[in-house]
N, C-alpha and C positions, 0 to 999 in steps of 0.2 A: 105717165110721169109729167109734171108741170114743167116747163121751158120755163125760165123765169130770163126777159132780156130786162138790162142797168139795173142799178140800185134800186131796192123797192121804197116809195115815200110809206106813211105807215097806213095810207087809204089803201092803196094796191099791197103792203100785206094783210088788211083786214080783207082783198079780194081773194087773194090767195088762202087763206085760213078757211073762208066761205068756198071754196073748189075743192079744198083736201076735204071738209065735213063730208060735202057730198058726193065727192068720190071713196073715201072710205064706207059710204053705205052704201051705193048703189054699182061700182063699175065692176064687181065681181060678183053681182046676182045673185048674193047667198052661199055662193061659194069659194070654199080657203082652197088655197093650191095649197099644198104643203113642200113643195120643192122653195126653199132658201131663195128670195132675191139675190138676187147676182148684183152687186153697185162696182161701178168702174173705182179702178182702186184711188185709194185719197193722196195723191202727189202733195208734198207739202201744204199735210191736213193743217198744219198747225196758223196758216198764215190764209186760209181761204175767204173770197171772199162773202155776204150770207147770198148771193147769185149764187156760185158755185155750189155752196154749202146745201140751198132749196133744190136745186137741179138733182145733183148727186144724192142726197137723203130720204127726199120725197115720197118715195117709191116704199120704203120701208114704211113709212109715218098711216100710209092708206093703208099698205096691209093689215096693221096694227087696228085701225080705227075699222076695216072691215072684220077682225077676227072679235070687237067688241062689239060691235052691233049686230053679230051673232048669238055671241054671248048673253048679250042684253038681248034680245030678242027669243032667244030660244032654250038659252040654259046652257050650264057648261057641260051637261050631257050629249052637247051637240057635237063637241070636241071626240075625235079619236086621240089615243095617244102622242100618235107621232105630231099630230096639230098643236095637241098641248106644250110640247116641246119647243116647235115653230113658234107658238105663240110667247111663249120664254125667252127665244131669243129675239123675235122683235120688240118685247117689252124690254130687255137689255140695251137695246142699240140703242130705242129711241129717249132712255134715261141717259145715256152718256150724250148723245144729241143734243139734249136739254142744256145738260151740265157746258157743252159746249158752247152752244148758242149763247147761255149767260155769260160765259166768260168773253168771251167775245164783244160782247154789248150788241146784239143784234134787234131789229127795232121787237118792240115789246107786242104788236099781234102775234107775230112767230113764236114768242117766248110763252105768249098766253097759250098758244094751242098745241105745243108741245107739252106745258106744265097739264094742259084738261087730258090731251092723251096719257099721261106718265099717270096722272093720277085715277083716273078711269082705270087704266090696267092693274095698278098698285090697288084696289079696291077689290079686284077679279082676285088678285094671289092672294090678297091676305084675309080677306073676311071670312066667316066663318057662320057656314051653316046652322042656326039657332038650333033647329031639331036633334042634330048630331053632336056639336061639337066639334067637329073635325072642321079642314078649311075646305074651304068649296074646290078647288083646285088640287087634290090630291096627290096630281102626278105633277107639283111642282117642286113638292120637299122632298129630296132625295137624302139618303146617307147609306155612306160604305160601313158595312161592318168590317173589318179586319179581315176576318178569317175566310170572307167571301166573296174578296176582291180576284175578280177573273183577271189570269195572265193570261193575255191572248196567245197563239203561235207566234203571232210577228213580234208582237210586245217582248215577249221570252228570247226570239235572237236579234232585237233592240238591245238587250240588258247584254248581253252574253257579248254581241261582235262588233255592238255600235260605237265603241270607242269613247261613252261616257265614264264618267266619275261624280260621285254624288257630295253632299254637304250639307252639315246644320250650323244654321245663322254665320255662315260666314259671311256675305253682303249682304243682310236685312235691308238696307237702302237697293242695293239695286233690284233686287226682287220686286219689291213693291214699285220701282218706278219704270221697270218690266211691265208689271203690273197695267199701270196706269198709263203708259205710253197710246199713240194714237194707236189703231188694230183698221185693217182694211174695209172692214164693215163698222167703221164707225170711227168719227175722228176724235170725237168725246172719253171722257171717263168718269163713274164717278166716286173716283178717289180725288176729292178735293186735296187741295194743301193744309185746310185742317184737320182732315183724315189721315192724310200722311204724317203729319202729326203728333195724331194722337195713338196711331199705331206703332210707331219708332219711341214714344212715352212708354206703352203696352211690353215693349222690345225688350227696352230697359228696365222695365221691372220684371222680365223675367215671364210675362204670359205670353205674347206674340213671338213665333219663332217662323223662321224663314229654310224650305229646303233648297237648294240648289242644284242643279243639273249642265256638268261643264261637260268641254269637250273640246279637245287640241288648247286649252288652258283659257277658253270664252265662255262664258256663261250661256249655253245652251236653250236654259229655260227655267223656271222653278213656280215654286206658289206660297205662301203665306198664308196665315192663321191663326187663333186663339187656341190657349191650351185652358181650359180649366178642369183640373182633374183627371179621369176617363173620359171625355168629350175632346176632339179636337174639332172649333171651325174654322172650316175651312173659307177663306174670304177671297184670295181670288188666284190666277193663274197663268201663267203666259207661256209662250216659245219662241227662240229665235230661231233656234231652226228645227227641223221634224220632229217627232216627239219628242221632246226639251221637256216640257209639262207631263205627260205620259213618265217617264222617267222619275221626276219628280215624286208624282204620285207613290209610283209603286215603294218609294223609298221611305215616303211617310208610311205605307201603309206597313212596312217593313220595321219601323218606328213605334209604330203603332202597339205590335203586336208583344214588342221588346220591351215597352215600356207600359202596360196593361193598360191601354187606352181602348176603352171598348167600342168606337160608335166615332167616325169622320162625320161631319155634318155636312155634305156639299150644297146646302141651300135651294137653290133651283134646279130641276132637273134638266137635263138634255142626252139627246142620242148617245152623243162620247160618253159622258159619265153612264151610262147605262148599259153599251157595251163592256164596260169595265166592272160588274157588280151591282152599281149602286139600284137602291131598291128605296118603296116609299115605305111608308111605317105610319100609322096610327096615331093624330095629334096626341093619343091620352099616353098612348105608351111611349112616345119622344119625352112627352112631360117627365113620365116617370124615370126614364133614364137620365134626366136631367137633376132630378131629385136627389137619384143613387148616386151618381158618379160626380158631379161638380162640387161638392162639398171639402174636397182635396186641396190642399194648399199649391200654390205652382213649381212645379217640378223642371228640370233639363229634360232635354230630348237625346237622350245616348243610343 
């Protein structure tokens, strides 16, 4: 990890930008750990200064940039699943990092080599194999089918003795700023203010709907989404306290099944969603259920 001592002028972040390139390519020698960085948690993320912000972050930003110059080096065959996974979520952290660091105004090297990393990665998830068709990154596009969404043992006496209760759109606002609150691996979001927006716009005309997950009468946890037709997507998901989001889930998926929704879209894949069901699927055949089912006018969630 970089020590960064005072404020950096913007030569000494163009020194530091030149330490993370070449530490994302060479201090792990070709090899990804796939065990989760550990970052000390963000004490009033919202007021750090970019000292703290480079210290505490950094660590993330090189894994990211060594699991690209794998990538770039050797194909994303090189990738095992659970890496693919890893690699999703430090492409997450260091997008809300971005979003952070801009809001903040932090000097423009750091900003630059954060936007080459987000974009470097954003190029990995979404391009698309010419020979195939499909996108290069397989095990990023997850979605739940309904009918094959796993209750775990524990998940099952979560529901049963955990002392929740569920809900549709009743706080649309709080959900989403659930949502977009700082999270301990990362003080970013990004759910801008005009994303927030433009999905409370969504709300009110009746496509974006919000689940909720209470408990002792506090909002537990929940997650939000687009409805169009039989497709729900799904956009993002929070907890405040243990399974809050878990909960949530199973309620949409319970939603789901009541309201002939055929196909959750969870976007990126990761371990959680995947002990839960969620499974990849086929860019041709995602197309095609996108075909079938969106063509629906927008419905309530009962």
């Amino acid at each position: 990890m970089i020590h960064d001592q005072g404020e950096k002028t913007a030569s000494q972040s163009g020194e530091f930008v030149a330490k993370c390139d070449a530490l994302g390519r060479t201090n792990l020698n070709g090899t990804i750990h796939t065990a989760e960085v550990r970052q000390r948690p963000l004490a009033n993320s919202r007021s750090l200064t970019q000292t703290a912000f480079i210290t505490r972050r950094s660590e993330t930003w090189q894994h990211l940039d060594a699991f690209l110059a794998r990538i770039e080096r050797r194909g994303i065959r090189a990738l095992s699943p659970d890496e693919v996974a890893e690699f999703g979520r430090l492409y997450r952290a260091t997008t809300s990092d971005l979003a952070y660091a801009q809001g903040r105004g932090f000097d423009r090297a750091l900003l630059e080599y954060l936007n080459r990393c987000v974009a470097r990665a954003h190029a990995q998830v979404y391009a698309r194999a010419p020979e195939s068709g499909t996108q290069r990154i397989a095990g990023f596009y997850s979605r739940v089918f309904p009918e094959e969404f796993r209750r775990t043992r524990s998940l099952a006496k979560t529901l049963r003795n955990g002392g929740f209760s569920t809900s549709v759109d009743r706080d649309f606002e709080a959900v989403i700023d659930g949502c977009a609150a700082p999270r301990t691996a990362s003080p970013g979001t990004w759910i801008t203010s005009d994303m927030r927006t433009a999905y409370l716009a969504l709300h009110r005309l009746g496509y974006a709907h919000s689940i909720e997950a209470w408990r002792e009468g506090s909002l537990a946890g929940g997650l939000y989404g687009v409805r169009l037709g039989g497709v729900f997507f799904g956009e993002s998901m929070f907890s405040a306290v243990r399974d809050g989001s878990k909960v949530a889930l199973a309620h949409l998926v319970a939603l789901c099944l009541r309201n002939s929704i055929a196909v959750i879209d969870c976007q990126l894949y990761s371990r959680h969603l995947g002990s839960l069901g969620a499974r990849t699927i086929p860019r041709s055949q995602f197309q095609r259920l996108l075909r079938e089912q969106t063509s629906l006018p927008p419905a309530p969630l009962v």
